[in-house]
Residue, then its C-alpha position, 0 to 999 in steps of 0.5 A: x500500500x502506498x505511503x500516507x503522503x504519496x496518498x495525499x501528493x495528488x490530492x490538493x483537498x487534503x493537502x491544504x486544511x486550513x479551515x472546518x470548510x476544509x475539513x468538511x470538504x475533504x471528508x465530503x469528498x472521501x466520503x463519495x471516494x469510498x461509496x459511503x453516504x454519510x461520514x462524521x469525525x469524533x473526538x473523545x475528550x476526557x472529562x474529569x470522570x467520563x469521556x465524552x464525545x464531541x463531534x468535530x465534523x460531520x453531515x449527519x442530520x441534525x435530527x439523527x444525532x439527536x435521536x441516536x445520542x451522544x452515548x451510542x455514537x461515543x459506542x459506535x467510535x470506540x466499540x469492538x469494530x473499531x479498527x486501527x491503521x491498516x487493519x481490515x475493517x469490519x462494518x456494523x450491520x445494522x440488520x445483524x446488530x443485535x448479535x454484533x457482540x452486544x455493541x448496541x440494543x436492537x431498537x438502536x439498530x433499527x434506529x440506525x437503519x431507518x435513519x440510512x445508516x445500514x452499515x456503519x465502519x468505524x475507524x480510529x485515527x493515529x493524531x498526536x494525542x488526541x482520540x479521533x474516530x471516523x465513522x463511514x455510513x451507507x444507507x445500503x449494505x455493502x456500498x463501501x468500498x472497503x480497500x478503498x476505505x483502508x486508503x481513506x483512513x491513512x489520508x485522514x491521519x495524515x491529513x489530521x496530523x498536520x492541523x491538530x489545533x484546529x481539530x482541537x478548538x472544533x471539538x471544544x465546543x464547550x470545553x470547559x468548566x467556569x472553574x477551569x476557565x478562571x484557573x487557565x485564565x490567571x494562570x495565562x495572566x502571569x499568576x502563581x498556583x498559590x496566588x491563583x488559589x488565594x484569588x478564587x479562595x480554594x486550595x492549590x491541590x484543587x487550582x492544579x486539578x482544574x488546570x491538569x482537566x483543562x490540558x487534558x480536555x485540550x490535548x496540550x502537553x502543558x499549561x503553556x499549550x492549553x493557554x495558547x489553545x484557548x487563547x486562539x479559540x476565543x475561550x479566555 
């Protein structure tokens, strides 16, 4: 199989994603590359004590997220059939569903289907640090190309991997807590963890911990990182 950037080297889509058009763009057109209708791009983001699923892009219908639910479609991206780089994929049959190893219920598979997403492939995206799924759907059993699929999975990690702050400001929607925001912005204004602490009258251990939730939440290594994330996003 060919390299991840010969794959892009012919494909000024997915060599220029400069914007969340972009990346709408270029999924729309892997989407139509791999005969699936339908495509959406999840983050899983730690959220102190669960992780929630956030959805960076994608062109479901409105009405279909809301009925499916944040739950099921974080199941979808993480569930048995997930599959990494280069593993040959296995769809969720929305027919066969209720006995695809208890991945979801069976009212939720006829759900999936009346919604047109009788197959659904999901797939895990190597991105830095951050946990990106992408989920390919087709209102027909067997229209994805799935060789064709594998290709499109290596375009997408390749092509993510180079703008991951604007993945992570996508997918920060509401990123943080009240707390958390007051924590990162005295700390982007030159204040101490202690001096922090005294300002919003609680403990340096709980100021640290607000801070480590923000940096998770944002991917970043460090506070330096989560600061400058949330100061490009507009969020302090």
């Amino acid at each position: 199989m060919s390299s991840p950037a010969a794959l892009l080297q012919s494909d000024t889509l997915g060599s220029r994603l400069t914007s969340r058009g972009d990346l709408t763009s270029f999924f729309m057109q892997l989407t139509a590359e791999i005969g699936a209708d339908s495509y959406m791009l999840v983050a899983i983001v730690h959220d102190q004590d669960r992780n929630d699923a956030r959805i960076v892009s994608s062109n479901w219908i409105f009405d279909a997220i809301e009925l499916i639910g944040k739950r099921l479609i974080a199941g979808l991206a993480q569930g048995a059939l997930t599959v990494a780089p280069g593993i040959r994929p296995r769809p969720l049959v929305a027919s066969q569903a209720p006995e695809a190893d208890g991945l979801i219920t069976g009212e939720e598979a006829r759900l999936l289907d009346v919604l047109g997403h009788a197959e659904v492939y999901s797939l895990r995206l190597n991105v830095g640090r951050q946990r990106l799924f992408a989920l390919f759907s087709a209102a027909t059993a067997g229209s994805i190309d799935q060789p064709a699929l594998m290709r499109a999975q290596l375009k997408c990690c390749y092509a993510l991997s180079h703008i991951p702050q604007l993945i992570a400001a996508a997918a920060m929607q509401d990123p943080l807590s009240d707390r958390e925001r007051e924590c990162l912005f005295w700390v982007s204004e030159g204040k101490t963890t202690d001096e922090v602490a005294v300002i919003l009258g609680v403990s340096s251990n709980t100021v640290n911990s607000y801070i480590t939730h923000a940096i998770q939440k944002f991917a970043a290594s460090n506070r330096a990182m989560a600061i400058a994330t949330a100061i490009r996003s507009g969020i302090i």
